[in-house]
GUDRENTOR-127796 format. One line per 5 residues: number of its first residue (from 1); their letters; for each residue x, z, y of C-alpha. Coordinates in Angstrom, 3 decimals. Layout:
N
NUM	A	X/Z/Y; ...
This chain:
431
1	XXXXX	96.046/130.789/46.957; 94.337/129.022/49.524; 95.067/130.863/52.728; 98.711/130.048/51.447; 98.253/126.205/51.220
6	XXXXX	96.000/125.602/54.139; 97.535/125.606/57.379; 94.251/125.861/59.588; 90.285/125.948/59.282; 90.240/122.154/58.709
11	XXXXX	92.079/120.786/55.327; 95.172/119.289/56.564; 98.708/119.825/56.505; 101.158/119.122/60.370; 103.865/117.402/59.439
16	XXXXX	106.396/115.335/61.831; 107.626/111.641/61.655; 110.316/109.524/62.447; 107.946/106.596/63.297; 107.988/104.812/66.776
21	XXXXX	105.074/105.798/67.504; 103.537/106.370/71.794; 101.458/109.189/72.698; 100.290/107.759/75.889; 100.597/104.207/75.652
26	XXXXX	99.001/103.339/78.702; 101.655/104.656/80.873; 103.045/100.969/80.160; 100.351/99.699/83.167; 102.106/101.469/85.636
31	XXXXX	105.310/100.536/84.926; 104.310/96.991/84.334; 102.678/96.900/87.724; 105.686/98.734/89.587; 107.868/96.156/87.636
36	XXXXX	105.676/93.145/88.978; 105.923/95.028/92.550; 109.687/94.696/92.229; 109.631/98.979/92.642; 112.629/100.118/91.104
41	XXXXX	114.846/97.332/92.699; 113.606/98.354/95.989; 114.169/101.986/95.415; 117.834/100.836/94.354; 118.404/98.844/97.225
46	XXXXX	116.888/101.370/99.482; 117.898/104.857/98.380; 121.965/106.437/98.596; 123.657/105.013/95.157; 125.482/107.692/93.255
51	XXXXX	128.908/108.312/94.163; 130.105/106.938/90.722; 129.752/104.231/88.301; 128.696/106.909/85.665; 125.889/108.481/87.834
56	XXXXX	122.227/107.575/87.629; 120.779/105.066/89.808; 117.678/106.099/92.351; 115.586/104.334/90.419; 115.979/106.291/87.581
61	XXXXX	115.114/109.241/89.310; 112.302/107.941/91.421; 110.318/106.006/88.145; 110.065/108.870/85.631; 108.277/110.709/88.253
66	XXXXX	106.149/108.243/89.027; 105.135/107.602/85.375; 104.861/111.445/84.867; 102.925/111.864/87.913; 100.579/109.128/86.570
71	XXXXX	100.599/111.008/83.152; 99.353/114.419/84.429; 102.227/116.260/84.803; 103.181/117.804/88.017; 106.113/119.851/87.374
76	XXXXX	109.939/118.487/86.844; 109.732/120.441/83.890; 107.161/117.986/82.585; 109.285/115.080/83.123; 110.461/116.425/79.273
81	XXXXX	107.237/115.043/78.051; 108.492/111.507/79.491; 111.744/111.727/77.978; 110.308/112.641/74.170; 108.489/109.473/74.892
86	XXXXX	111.462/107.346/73.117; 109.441/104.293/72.047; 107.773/104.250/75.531; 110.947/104.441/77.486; 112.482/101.505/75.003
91	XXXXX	109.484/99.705/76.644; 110.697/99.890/80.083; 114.478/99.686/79.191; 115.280/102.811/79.946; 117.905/104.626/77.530
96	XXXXX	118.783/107.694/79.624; 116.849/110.236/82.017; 118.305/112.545/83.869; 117.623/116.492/82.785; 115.211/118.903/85.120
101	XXXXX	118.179/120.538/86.970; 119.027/117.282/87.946; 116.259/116.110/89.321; 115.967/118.582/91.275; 119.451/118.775/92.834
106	XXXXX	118.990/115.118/93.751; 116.054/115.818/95.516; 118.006/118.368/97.968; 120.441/115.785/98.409; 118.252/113.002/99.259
111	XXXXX	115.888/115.586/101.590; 118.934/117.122/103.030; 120.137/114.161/105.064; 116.994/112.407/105.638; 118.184/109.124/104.415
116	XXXXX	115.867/109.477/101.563; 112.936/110.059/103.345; 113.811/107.019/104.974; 114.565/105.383/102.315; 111.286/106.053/100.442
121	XXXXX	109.317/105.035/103.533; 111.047/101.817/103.074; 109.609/101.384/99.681; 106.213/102.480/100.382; 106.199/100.046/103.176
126	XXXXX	107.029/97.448/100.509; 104.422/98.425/98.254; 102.149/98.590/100.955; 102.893/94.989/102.132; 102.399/93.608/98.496
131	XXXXX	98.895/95.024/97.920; 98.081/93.802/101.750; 99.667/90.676/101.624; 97.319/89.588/98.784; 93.400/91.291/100.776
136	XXXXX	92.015/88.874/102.764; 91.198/91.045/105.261; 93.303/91.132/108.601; 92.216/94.426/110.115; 91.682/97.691/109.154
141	XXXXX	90.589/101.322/110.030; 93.204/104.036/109.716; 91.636/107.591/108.643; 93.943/110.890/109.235; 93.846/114.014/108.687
146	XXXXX	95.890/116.909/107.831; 96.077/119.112/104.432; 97.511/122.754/103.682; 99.460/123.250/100.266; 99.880/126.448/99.179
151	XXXXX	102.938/127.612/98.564; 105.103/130.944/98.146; 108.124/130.029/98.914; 111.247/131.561/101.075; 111.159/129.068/103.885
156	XXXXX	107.025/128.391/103.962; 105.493/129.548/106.985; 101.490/131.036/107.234; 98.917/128.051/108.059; 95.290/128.241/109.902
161	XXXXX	94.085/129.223/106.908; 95.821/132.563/106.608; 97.824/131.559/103.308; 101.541/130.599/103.470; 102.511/126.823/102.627
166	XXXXX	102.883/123.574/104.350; 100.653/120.672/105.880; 101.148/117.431/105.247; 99.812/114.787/107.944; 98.152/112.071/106.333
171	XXXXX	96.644/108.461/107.237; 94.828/106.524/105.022; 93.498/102.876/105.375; 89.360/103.089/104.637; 89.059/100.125/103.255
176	XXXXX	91.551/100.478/100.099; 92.180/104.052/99.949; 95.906/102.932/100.457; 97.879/105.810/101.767; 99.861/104.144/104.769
181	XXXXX	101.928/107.448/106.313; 102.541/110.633/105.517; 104.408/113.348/107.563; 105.538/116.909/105.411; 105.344/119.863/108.132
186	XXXXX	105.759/123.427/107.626; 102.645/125.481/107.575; 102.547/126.623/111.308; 102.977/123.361/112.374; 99.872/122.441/115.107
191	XXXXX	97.231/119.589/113.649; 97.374/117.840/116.532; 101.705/117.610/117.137; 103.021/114.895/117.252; 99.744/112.818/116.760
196	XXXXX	100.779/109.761/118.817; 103.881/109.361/117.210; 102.190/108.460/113.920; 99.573/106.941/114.830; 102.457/104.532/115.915
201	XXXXX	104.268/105.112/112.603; 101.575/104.335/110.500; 100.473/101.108/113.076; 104.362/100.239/112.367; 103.861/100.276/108.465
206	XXXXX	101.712/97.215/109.237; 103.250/94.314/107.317; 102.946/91.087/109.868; 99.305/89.584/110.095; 97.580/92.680/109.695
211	XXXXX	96.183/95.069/112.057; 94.684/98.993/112.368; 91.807/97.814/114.642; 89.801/101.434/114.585; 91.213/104.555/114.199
216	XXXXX	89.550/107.811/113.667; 90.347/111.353/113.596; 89.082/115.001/113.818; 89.317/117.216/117.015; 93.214/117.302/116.464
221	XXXXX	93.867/113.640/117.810; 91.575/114.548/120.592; 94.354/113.842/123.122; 94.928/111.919/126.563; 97.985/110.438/124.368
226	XXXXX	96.490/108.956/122.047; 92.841/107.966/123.982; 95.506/106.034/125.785; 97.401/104.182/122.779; 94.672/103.242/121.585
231	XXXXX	93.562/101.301/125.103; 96.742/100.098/125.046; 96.626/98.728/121.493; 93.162/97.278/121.556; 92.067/99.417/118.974
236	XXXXX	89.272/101.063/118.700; 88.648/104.718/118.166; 85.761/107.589/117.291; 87.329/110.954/117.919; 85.855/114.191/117.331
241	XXXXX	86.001/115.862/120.638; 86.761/119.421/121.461; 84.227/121.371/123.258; 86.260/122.768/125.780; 85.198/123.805/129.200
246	XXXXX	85.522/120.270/130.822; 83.945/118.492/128.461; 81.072/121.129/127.988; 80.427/120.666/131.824; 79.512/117.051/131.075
251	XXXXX	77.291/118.093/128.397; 75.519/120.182/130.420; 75.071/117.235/133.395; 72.939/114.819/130.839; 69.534/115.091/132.116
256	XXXXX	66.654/115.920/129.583; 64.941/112.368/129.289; 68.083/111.617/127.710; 68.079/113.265/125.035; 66.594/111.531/122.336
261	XXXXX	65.024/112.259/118.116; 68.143/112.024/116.168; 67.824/113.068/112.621; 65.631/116.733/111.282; 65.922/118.977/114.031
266	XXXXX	68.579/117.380/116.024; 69.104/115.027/119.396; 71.154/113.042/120.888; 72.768/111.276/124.032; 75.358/110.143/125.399
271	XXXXX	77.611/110.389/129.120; 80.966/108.809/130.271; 84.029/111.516/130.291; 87.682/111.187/131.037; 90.809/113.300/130.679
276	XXXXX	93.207/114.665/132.841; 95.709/112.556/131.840; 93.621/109.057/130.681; 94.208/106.007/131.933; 90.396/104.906/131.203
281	XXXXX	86.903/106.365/130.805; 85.214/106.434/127.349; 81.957/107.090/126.098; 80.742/110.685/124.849; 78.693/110.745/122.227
286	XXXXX	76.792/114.252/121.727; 74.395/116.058/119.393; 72.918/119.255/119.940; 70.632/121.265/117.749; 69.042/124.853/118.301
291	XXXXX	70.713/127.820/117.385; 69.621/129.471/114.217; 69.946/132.927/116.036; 70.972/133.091/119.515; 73.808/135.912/120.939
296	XXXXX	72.781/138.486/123.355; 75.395/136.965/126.109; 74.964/133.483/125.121; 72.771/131.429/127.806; 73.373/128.257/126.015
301	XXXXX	70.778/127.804/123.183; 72.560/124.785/121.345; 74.994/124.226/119.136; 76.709/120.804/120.147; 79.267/117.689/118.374
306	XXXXX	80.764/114.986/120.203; 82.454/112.203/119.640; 85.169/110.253/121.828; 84.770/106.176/121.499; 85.199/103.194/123.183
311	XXXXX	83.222/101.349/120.274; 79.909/99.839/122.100; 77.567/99.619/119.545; 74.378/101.716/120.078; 74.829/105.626/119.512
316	XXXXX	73.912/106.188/116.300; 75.925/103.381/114.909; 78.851/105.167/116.592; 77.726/108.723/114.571; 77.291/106.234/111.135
321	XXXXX	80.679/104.848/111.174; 82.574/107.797/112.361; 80.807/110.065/109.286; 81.988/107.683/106.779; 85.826/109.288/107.807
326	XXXXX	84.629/111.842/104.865; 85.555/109.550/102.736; 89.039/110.607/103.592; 88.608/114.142/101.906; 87.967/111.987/98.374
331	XXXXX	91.536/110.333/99.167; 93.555/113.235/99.825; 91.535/115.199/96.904; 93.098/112.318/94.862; 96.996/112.693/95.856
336	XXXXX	96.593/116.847/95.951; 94.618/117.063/92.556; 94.995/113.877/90.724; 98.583/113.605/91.349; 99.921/117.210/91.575
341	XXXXX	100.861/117.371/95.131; 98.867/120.567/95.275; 102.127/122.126/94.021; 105.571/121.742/95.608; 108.454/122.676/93.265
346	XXXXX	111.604/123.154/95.274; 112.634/125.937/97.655; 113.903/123.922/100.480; 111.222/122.466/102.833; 113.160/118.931/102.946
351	XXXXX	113.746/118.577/99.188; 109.774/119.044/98.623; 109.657/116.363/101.377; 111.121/113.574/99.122; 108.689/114.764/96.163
356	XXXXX	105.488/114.862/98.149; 106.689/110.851/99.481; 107.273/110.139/95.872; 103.981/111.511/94.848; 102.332/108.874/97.666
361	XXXXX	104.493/105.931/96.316; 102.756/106.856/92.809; 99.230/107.221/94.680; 99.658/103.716/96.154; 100.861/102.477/93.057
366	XXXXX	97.330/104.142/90.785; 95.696/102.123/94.223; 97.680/98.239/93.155; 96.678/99.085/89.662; 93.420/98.965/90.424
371	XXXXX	92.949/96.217/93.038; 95.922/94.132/91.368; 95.267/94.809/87.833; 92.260/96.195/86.887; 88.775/94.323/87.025
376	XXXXX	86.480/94.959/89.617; 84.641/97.860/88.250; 87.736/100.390/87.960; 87.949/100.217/91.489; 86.025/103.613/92.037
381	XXXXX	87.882/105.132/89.138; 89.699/108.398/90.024; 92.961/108.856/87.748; 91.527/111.453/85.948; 89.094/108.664/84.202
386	XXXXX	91.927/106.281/84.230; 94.544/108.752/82.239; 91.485/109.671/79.577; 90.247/105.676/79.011; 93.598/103.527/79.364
391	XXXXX	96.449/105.825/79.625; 95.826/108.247/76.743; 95.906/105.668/73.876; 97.931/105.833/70.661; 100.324/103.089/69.639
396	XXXXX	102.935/101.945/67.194; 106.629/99.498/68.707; 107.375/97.201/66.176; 109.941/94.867/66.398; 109.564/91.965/63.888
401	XXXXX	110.468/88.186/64.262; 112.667/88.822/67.432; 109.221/90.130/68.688; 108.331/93.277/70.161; 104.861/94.076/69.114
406	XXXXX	103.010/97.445/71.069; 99.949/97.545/68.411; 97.629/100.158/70.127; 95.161/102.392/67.914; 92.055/101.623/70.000
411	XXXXX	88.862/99.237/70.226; 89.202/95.073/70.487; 87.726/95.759/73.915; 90.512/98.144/75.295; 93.477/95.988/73.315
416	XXXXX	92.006/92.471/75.689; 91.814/95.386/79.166; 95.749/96.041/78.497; 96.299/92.122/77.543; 94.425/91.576/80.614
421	XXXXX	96.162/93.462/82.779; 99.373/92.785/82.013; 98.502/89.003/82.790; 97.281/90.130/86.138; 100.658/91.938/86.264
426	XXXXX	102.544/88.458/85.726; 100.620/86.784/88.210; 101.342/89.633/90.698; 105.344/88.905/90.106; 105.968/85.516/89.568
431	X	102.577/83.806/90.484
């Protein structure tokens, strides 16, 4: 009699509900800060308009992916779970979402042409220039890097890493984690093309009064190109160097007594190089260590790093603030694994364009949450914390004395974070 009543170990029975009740209340943050950002007018104004009066605008396309991208989900299939969200979506207004299939058809559409891309890079601009707009800062260090995503697909191409998929170019301000450009590229796609182009792109992103004033990069921006933009910009720059036969010739002309105790078992000195095709000499920072175990053929009995500058602070300085570029990897970990673009879903190369962009927009938008909205302390959150504290909370809509009331199921502390930040959120639109 009692396996037939009881429904699991514990003694309860599942039954569903009619009630408007939200599964992940939190989600509401997001929205309320892309709604204070002026988002999904921007992606309107910005992105192709449906052919039709009856078709859905870009914004409804764009937000749901943003929200389920926030949410966990990574998949178009997932944008389901933001769709059974009823009460939620009443929230933001928004009656109708468009199925899977169609998401995903849009996204070839607005990939195909490019004037999606383009368009989206107009919004992230704008996002970009309302978080910067309100730092007090006026000049900034730009990070980049590139990132492989694997992915089996028809049109993917084998990367470095002997796996097929694509890599993404990247640049990332330091100083806010922002995510200022971003450049899809098939997986056999060089580290190093195009690297002066955006540099320029992502010094163009810039909204008026603010600055990249140091730039650094790995051994794939180590190029007379961009040594030289950056003289020509005034900016400064640490770049990891490759060791090729030119520059290992100057390595070898530093005399002994300059070589001085760096850190354990290392040393370190510095000479003046130039390129080929620089307009300007630049400082060579180098560190060389002792081989573990030393190769039969090998008359060099170090292992050497250096790094291209024009910074003039004293040489370890130089080594200090170029290092802290591996704060980078904690970025891009962040947009790959916290936001899903680790996965690519489309079979076209220019339709998983538009989705990785989108996937930044939401990335920046996580970053104005927490600068814009959050208190101080949530600033080193990672959206994995952020999703289990805020966003996973259970609430009730009610609608009573022309009110709508969103009565969350959580502590007094938590109920005066969301009342908080949805003040902050006010004062971000129409302070």
């Amino acid at each position: 009699m009692v396996a037939k009543l009881q429904q699991g170990v514990l003694p309860f029975k599942i039954e569903g509900t009619d009630e408007p009740l939200i599964a992940r209340a939190g989600l509401v943050l997001p929205y309320e800060m892309a709604k204070a950002l002026k988002l999904p007018q921007v992606i309107d104004r910005e992105l192709p308009m449906p052919g039709s009066g009856h078709g859905y605008k870009p914004s409804q396309f764009v937000m749901p992916m943003i929200i389920m991208f926030h949410g966990g989900g990574k998949k178009l299939e997932d944008l389901r779970e933001i769709r059974g969200e009823v009460s939620l979506r009443e929230l933001w207004g928004t009656k109708e979402l468009p199925a899977s299939c169609t998401v995903g058809d849009w996204l070839r559409r607005m990939g195909k042409d490019g004037r999606g891309l383009r368009g989206l890079c107009k919004v992230n601009k704008h996002e970009i220039t309302e978080v910067l707009r309100r730092d007090s800062r006026t000049e900034y260090t730009l990070d980049t890097d590139t990132t492989v995503i694997e992915a089996e697909k028809a049109e993917t191409t084998w990367t470095y890493q002997k796996e097929k998929g694509y890599q993404p170019l990247l640049g990332f301000l330091f100083q806010l984690g922002l995510a200022l450009g971003d450049e899809f590229r098939d997986g056999n796609v060089p580290a190093g093309a195009r690297a002066v182009e955006f540099l320029d792109f992502c010094v163009q992103m810039m909204p008026e009064g603010k600055r990249i004033r140091y730039y650094r990069s790995d051994s794939a921006a180590y190029q007379s190109g961009v040594i030289n933009y950056c003289f020509g910009h005034d900016m400064l720059f640490t770049i990891t160097a490759d060791k090729d036969e030119a520059l290992m010739e100057t390595v070898k002309s530093i005399k002994p007594e300059k070589w001085q105790p760096y850190e354990k078992d290392r040393e370190i000195a510095e000479t003046v190089h130039t390129m080929n095709k620089t307009k300007e000499a630049f400082r060579l920072i180098v560190q060389r260590w002792p081989k573990l175990q030393g190769e039969l053929f090998d008359p060099v009995p170090y292992c050497y790093h250096a790094i291209a500058t024009n910074r003039e602070e004293p040489a370890r300085e130089v080594v200090r603030l170029h290092n802290q570029r591996g704060q980078l990897e904690n970025y891009i970990k962040e947009l790959k694994n916290g936001f899903g673009m680790d996965w690519m879903p489309c079979g076209e190369t220019y339709a998983n364009a538009v989705f990785f962009r989108i996937g930044v927009i939401a990335y920046n938008l996580f970053q104005a949450l927490k600068l814009l909205g959050l208190p101080a302390w949530w600033r080193t959150a990672t959206i994995a914390t952020v999703r289990w504290k805020l966003y996973q909370v259970a609430a009730r809509l009610v609608n009573h004395a022309r009110q709508v009331l969103l009565k969350l199921a959580t502590s007094v502390d938590k109920i005066n974070l969301f009342r908080q930040v949805c003040r902050r959120c006010l004062q971000v639109g129409y302070g």
